[in-house]
N, C-alpha and C positions, 0 to 999 in steps of 0.2 A: 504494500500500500504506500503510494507516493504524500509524501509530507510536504506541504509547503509552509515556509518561514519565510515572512515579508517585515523588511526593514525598511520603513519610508523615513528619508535622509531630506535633511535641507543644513547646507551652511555648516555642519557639525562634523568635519573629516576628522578632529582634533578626539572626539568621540568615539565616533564610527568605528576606528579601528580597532579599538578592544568589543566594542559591540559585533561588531561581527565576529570577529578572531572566537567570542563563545561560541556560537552556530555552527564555526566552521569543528571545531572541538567535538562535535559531536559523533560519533566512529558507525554509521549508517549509510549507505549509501540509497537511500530509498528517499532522499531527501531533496528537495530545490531548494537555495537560498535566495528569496531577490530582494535586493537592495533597489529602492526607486527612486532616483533621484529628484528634487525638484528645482531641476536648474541650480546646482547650486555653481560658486561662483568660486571657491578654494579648493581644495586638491580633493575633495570627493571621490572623483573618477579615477586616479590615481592609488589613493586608498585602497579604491576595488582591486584596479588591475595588479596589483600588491599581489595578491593572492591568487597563489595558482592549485585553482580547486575547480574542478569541471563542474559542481553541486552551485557555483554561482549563476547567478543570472543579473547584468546589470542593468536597468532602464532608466529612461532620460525622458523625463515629461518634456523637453522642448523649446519649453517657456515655462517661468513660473506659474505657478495655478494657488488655487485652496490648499488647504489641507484636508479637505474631504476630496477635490478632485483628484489629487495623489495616491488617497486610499483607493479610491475607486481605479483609478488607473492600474494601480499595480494589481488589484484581485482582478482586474478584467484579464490580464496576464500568468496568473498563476495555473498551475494545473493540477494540484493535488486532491485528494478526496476529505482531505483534513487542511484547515488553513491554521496557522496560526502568526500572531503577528507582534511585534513590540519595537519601541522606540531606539532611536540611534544610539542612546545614551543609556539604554539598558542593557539586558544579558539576558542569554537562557540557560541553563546550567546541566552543560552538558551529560555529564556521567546520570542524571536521572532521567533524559532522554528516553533510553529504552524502557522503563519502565511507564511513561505515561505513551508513548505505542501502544504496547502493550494493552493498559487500562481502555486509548480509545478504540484497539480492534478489537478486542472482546467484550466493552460495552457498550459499544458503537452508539451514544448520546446523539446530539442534535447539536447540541454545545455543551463546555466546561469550561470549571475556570479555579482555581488552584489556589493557596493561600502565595502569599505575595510578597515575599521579604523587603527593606527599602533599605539602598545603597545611596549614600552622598557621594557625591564626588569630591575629593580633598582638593576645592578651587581656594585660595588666597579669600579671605575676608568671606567667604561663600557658609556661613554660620557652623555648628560645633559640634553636632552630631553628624560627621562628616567620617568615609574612609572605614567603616565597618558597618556590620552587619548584625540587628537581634534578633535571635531566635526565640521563639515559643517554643514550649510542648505542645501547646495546643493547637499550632499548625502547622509539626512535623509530624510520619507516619502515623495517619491518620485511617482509616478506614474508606473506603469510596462513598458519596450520600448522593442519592437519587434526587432531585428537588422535583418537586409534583409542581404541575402549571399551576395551580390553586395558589402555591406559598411562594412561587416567583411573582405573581400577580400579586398576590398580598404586600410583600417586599416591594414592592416598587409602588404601591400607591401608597404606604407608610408615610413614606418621605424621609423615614432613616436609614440617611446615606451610610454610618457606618454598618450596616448590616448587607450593605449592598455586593458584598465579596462573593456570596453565595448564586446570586447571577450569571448565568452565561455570557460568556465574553469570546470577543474576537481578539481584543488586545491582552494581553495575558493570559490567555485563551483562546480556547479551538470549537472550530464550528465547522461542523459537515461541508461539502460542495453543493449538494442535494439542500437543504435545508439553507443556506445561504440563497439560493436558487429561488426558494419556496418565499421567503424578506423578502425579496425584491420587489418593488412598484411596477405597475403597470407599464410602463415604459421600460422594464431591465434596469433601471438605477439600482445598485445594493444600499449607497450612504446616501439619504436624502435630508441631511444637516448639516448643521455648521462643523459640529464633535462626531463622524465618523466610528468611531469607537465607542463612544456611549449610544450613540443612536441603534447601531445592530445590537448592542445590549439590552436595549429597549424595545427595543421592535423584533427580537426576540419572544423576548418574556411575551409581548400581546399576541404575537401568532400560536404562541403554543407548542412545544416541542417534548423530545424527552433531555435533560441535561442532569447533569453532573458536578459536583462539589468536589475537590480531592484537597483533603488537610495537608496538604504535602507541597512544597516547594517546586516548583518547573523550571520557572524563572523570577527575575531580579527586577524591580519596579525603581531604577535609577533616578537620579535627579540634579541637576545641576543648573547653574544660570543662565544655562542657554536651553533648558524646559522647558515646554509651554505650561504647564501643571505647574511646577518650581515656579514659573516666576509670576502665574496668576495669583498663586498664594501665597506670597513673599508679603512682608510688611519692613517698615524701615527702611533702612541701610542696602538690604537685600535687595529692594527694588530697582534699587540704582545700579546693580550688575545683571538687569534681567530683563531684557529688551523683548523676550520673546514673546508676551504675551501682546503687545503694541502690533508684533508685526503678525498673528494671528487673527487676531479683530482686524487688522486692515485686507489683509488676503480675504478674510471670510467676506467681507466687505463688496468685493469686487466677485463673489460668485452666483452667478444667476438662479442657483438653488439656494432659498433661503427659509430659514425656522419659519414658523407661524408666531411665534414672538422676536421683538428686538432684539439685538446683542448687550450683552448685564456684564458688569462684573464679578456679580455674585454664583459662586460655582453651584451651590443649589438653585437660583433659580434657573442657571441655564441649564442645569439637570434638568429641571421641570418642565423648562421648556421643548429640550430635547423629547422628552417622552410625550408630548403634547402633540411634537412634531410627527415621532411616530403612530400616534394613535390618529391623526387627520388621515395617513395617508391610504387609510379604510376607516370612512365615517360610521360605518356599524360597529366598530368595536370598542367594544366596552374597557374605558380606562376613565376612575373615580377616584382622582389622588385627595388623600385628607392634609385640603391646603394649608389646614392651620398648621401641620407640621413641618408642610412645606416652606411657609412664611417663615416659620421661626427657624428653620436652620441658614434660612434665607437675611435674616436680622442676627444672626452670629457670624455672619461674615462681615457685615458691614460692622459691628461694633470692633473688630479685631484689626480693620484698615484705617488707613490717614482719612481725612477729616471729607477729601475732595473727591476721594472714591466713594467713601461713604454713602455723600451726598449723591453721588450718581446712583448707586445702589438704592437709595432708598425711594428717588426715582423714579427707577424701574420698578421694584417693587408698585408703587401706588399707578402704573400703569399698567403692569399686568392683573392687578387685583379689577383693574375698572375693565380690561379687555375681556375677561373670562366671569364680573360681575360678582366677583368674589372678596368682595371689600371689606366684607364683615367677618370674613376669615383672617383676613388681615389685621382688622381691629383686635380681632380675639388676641392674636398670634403679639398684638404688637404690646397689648396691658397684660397679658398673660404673665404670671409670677410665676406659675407651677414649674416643678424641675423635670427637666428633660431627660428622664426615668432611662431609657435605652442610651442614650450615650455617656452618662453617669455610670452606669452599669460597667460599657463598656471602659470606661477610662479608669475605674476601680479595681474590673479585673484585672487589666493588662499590668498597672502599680503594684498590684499585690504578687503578679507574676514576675516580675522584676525583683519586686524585693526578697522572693523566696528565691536561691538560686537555685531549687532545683527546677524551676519551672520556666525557667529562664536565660540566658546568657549572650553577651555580647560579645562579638569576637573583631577585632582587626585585621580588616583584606591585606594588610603589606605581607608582601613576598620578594625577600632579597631586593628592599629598597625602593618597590613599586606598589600603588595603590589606585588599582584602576578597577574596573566591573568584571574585567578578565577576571584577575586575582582574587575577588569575590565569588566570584564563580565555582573556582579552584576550588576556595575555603570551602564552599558550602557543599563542595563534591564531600571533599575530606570529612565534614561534619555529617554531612549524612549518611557517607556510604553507600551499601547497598542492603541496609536493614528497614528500608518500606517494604523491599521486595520480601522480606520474609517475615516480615508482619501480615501480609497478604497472603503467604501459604500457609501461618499459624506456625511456623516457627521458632515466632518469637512473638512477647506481646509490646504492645507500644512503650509501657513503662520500661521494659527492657531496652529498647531502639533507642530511648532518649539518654538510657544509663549511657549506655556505651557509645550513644555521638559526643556526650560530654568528656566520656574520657580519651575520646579521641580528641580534642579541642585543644587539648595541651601546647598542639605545633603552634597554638598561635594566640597573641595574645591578648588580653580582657579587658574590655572598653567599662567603662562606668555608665 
C-alpha cells in the first residue's frame, strides 16, 4: 500500500531540511514524499535536490498562491491510498512508521490522528521552552480508540478546542484517498477554506466516517517564528520575530475561495468559522455549535493579546454574533463568571502529570551539539522504541512500555 507524505514548503529551506531529512528516515519503500513548493524564493529547491532519494517528488506551484491553494495543489498530485501531511518545520518520527502502516492497513479508518508531541525550535530570543521534547504516559503506547461519528460531532460543536486531538486529521494525520474523495465539493475542490487542515478536519467529522484515535506518537507538531500557528499565537516580544501570520491573512486574502465569515484573529473563532464553512458547503447538514462556548474560548484569546489585536478581535466577535444572530450567546459568553470546567480539567491534569515524574518527563533533542526536529525525532525513536508494538500483541502492558522508555531516556538529558 502506497503512502503519501506531503510537505507544503514556503520560504523555510532553513527548516525544511531537517523536516524532510525525518520522512526520508523512514526505511519503507512503499512511500512518496512530496514537498510542494510555493514559489518560494531561497534555496528551497536546492534543499530538495540535496537529496538523493527516488521516494521524492518535488513540485512548484508556479506562482505564489494561498495556502489552501498549495494544499490543494499538492493532494491533486499525490497518489497514495493513505495521505498524510505536516509542516516544513515539523517531523515524522521515523522508527514508529511501520507500526502506524501497520494500524492503518489492518484498521483501514476513514481518518486518524495520533497524540502530538510539541518541539520549539532553539531560535535566539524565540521564548524558553525551546529545543526538547515532553512526554506523557498518557499519550504514549496507548491502545487504538475507535471515535463513533456521534462523539466526533459532539467534539466539534462543544467548542472545546482542547479536546479536539481526538478528531480526524489530514495534518498530523491520515485520511483514506476514497474518503478524501467522498469531502470533496461539488466541483472536486478537497480545501474549500482559508485553514486547509482544519477544514478537512471539519468537514470530516460532518460527513461521517469511521476514524481513529492512537495514544501514541507519529509525529512532531514543530514550531518556530516563521509558523503560521507560532506566530498567530505569539504575544509580546515574540511577535516581532513572527511575520508569518501577516503574510497568511494577506495570501488568504487574494484567494477567490473564501470562508462564509471574515478573517479574525482569534484562533477559535476562525475555528468556528472554518466548520461553519464546512457545514455550508451541504446546506442539509446538521452542525449546532454551542456558541457560548465558542465565544468564550473566543474572549480568551483576545484577553491574552496586545490591546490593538484585541480590539480587532472583539470586532469580529460582535460581527459574527450579528451575522449568525447569535448575540445573546455572546452576551452570555461575555458576563459569564463560570469556570471553564474542560480546560481546567485539562490544564490540572497535565500539572499534576508533570509534577509526578513518573507520569511525565522532558527530554532535550541535542545530539552531538545539534538541536533541530531531526534530533527530536531520533530522541523520540530512542524513547519509544519498539514497545507500542508489543503492547499491541499483549506482551507487555502500557505501565511497563512507559517503565522502560524512561529508563531508556538516560542518553539524554532532563528539561524542567
Amino acid at each position: 500500500m502506497l503512502i503519501s507524505i506531503i510537505i507544503p514548503t514556503r520560504e523555510r529551506a532553513r527548516y525544511l531540511r531537517q523536516s524532510l531529512a525525518t520522512a526520508l528516515a523512514i526505511q519503507d519503500d512503499q512511500i512518496e514524499i512530496i514537498v510542494s513548493d510555493n514559489a518560494s524564493t531561497d534555496e528551497t529547491k536546492d534543499v530538495v535536490a540535496s537529496f538523493d532519494d527516488r521516494r521524492i517528488r518535488y513540485l512548484h506551484t508556479g506562482r505564489r498562491v494561498s495556502m489552501r491553494t498549495n494544499f490543494e495543489f499538492a493532494f491533486q498530485h499525490a497518489s497514495g491510498e493513505y495521505l498524510i501531511s505536516f509542516g516544513d518545520d515539523d517531523g515524522i518520527v521515523p522508527g514508529q512508521f511501520p507500526l502506524l502502516r501497520k494500524l492503518l492497513e489492518t484498521r483501514q479508518p476513514d481518518g486518524a490522528s495520533w497524540a502530538l508531541p510539541t518541539y520549539g525550535w532553539p531560535v535566539d530570543g524565540y521564548g524558553t521552552k525551546v529545543g526538547g521534547i515532553r512526554f506523557m504516559a498518557q499519550d504514549c503506547f496507548g491502545e487504538p480508540e475507535r471515535v463513533t461519528e456521534r462523539t466526533a460531532v459532539e467534539l466539534l460543536q462543544s467548542g472545546h478546542l482542547n479536546r479536539f486531538f481526538r478528531l480526524p486529521r489530514i495534518y498530523h494525520g491520515a485520511m483514506s484517498r476514497k474518503f478524501l474523495d467522498r469531502i470533496k465539493d461539488s466541483d472536486g475542490i478537497l480545501f474549500r477554506a482559508r485553514s486547509p487542515d482544519i477544514y478537512a478536519s471539519f468537514r470530516a467529522v460532518l460527513v461521517g466516517g469511521v476514524f481513529d484515535y492512537y495514544a501514541h506518537p507519529f509525529s512532531i507538531n514543530g514550531h518556530s517564528p516563521a509558523s503560521t500557528g507560532g506566530s498567530m499565537n505569539a504575544v509580546g516580544e515574540r511577535r516581532k520575530g513572527g511575520p508569518a501570520d501577516r503574510r497568511f491573512l494577506t495570501e488568504a486574502e487574494s484567494d477567490p475561495i473564501e470562508d462564509i465569515v471574515p478573517i479574525t484573529l482569534s484562533m477559535a473563532l476562525a475555528f468556528l468559522g472554518t466548520a461553519q464553512t464546512a457545514a455550508a458547503v451541504n446546506p442539509s447538514m446538521a452542525f449546532n455549535p454551542e456558541y457560548k462556548n465558542w465565544y468564550r474560548a473566543a474572549l480568551r484569546d483576545m484577553r491574552r493579546k496586545e490591546p490593538d489585536v484585541a480590539q480587532a478581535i472583539n470586532e469580529s466577535l460582535t460581527a459574527h454574533s450579528r451575522q449568525f444572530g447569535t448575540m445573546h450567546h455572546l452576551d452570555a459568553a461575555r458576563s459569564s463568571r463560570g469556570m471553564d470546567w474542560p480546560t481546567l480539567f485539562k490544564r490540572l491534569s497535565n500539572a499534576v502529570g508533570k509534577l509526578r515524574k513518573k507520569d511525565s518527563i522532558r527530554l532535550s533533542a541535542t545530539e552531538r551539539g545539534e538541536n533541530t526536529i531531526l534530533t527530536a525525532a531520533r530522541m523520540c525513536d530512542v524513547f519509544l522504541g519498539n514497545d507500542m508494538a508489543l503492547v499491541l500483541t499483549g506482551a507487555t502492558s502500557h505501565a511497563e512500555a512507559w517503565k522502560t522508555a524512561i529508563a531508556r531516556s538516560g542518553a539524554y538529558a532532563r528539561q524542567i
